[in-house]
C-alpha positions in Angstrom: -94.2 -118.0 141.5 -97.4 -118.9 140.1 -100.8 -117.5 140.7 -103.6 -119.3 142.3 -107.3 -118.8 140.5 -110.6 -120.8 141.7 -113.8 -121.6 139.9 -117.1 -121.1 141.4 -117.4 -124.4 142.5 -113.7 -124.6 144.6 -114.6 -121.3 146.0 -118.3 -123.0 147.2 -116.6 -126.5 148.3 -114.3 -124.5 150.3 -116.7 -122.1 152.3 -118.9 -125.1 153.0 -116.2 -127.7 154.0 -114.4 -128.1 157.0 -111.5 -129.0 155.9 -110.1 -126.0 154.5 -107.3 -125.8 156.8 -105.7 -128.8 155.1 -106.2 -128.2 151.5 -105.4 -124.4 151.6 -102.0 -125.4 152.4 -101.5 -127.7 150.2 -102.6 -125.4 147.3 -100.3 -122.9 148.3 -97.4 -125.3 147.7 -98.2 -125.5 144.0 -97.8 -122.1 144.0 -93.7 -122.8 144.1 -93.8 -126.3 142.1 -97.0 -126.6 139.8 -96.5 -130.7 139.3 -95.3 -131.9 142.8 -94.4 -135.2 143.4 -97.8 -136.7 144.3 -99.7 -134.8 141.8 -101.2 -137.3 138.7 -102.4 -136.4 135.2 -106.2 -137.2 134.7 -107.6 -138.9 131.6 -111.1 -138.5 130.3 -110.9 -134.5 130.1 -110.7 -131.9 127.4 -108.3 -130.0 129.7 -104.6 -131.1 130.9 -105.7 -131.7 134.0 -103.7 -133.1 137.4 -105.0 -134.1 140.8 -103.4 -133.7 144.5 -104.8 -136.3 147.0 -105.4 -134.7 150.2 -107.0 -137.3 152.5 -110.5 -138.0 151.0 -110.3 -134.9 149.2 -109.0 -134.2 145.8 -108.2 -131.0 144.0 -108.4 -130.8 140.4 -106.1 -128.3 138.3 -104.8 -127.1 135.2 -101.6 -125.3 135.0 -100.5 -122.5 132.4 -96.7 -122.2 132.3 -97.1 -118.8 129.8 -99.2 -116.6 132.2 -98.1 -118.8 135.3 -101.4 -119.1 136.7 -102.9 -122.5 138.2 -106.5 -123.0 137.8 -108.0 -124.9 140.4 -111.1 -126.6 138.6 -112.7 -128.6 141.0 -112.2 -129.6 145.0 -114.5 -132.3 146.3 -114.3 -135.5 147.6 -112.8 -138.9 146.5 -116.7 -140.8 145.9 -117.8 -137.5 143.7 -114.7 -136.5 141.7 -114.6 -138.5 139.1 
């Protein structure tokens, strides 16, 4: 089981956002499988960086397989993401 971290600004998007009770959940499921299914590798960045799509939302993260942690970078919408 891997261990969820959050930058300052995930932390911010979330308290602000009204939509926390559908990306919470969806976070917690990486938790079991780091790369699910609909998760996609982002270009562009220094990190290794994936994306979930959660409705207009999209959560950025990195995933560590030697410390098993997952380091959610960035939550915000689709139009401001990128």
């Amino acid at each position: 089981m891997f261990k969820v971290e959050y930058s300052k600004q995930a932390v911010r998007f979330l308290r602000r956002s009204g939509a926390t009770h559908r990306i919470l959940p969806k976070i917690e499921k990486l938790r079991e499988e780091p790369v699910v299914h609909d998760s996609k590798y982002i270009k562009g960045f220094k990190e290794k960086l994936f994306r979930i799509r959660i409705g207009d939302f999209r959560v950025l993260y990195e995933v560590d397989y030697g410390s098993k942690i997952i380091g959610i970078v960035k939550i915000e919408k689709r139009s401001r993401v990128y």
